[in-house]
DOKE-615208 format. One record per residue (C-alpha): residue number from 0; x, y, z. Coordinates in steps of 0.25 Angstrom, whole numbers, plus 5000, padded with zeros to 4 digits. Each point is the difference from the previous one (the first is absolute). Last residue first. Layout:
% residues N
   seq     px     py     pz
   NUM      X      Y      Z
...
END
This chain:
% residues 54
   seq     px     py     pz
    53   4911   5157   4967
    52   5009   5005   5012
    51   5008   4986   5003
    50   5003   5001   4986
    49   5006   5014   5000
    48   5008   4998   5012
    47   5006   4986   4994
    46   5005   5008   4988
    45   5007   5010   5006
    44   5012   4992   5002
    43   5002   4997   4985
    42   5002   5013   4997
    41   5012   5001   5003
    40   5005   4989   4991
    39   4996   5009   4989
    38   5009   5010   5005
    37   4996   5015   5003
    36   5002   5014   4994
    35   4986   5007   4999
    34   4999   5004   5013
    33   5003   4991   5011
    32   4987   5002   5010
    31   4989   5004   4990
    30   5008   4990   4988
    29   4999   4988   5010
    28   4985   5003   5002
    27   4997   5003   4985
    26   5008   4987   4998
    25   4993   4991   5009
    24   4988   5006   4994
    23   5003   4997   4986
    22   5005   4984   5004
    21   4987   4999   5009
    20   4992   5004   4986
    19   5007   4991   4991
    18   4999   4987   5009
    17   4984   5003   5003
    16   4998   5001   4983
    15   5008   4989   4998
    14   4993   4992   5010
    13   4986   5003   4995
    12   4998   4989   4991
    11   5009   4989   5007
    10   4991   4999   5011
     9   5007   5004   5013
     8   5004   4989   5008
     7   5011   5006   5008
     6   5011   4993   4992
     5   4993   5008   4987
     4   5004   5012   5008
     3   5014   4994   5002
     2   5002   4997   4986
     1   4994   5014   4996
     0   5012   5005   5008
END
């Protein structure tokens, strides 16, 4: 993820702080509609919802 944000062109400074927030609300949307038993793999879908919202 923090490839991808970098990608983006994202200064390297805050990148890792954009790439840990969108993982933690990915999983707090994934968590709200699976509960708390879900593969990592799912939460990869979330992902591009969550940064097309910041």
């Amino acid at each position: 993820m923090l490839g991808g944000i970098l990608a983006r062109g994202m200064d390297a400074l805050p990148a890792p702080f954009w790439a840990f927030y969108v993982h933690a609300e990915a999983g707090k949307a994934l968590r709200r509609r699976a509960g708390i038993s879900f593969l990592a793999r799912e939460l990869r879908a979330g992902v591009p919802l969550r940064m097309k919202k910041i």
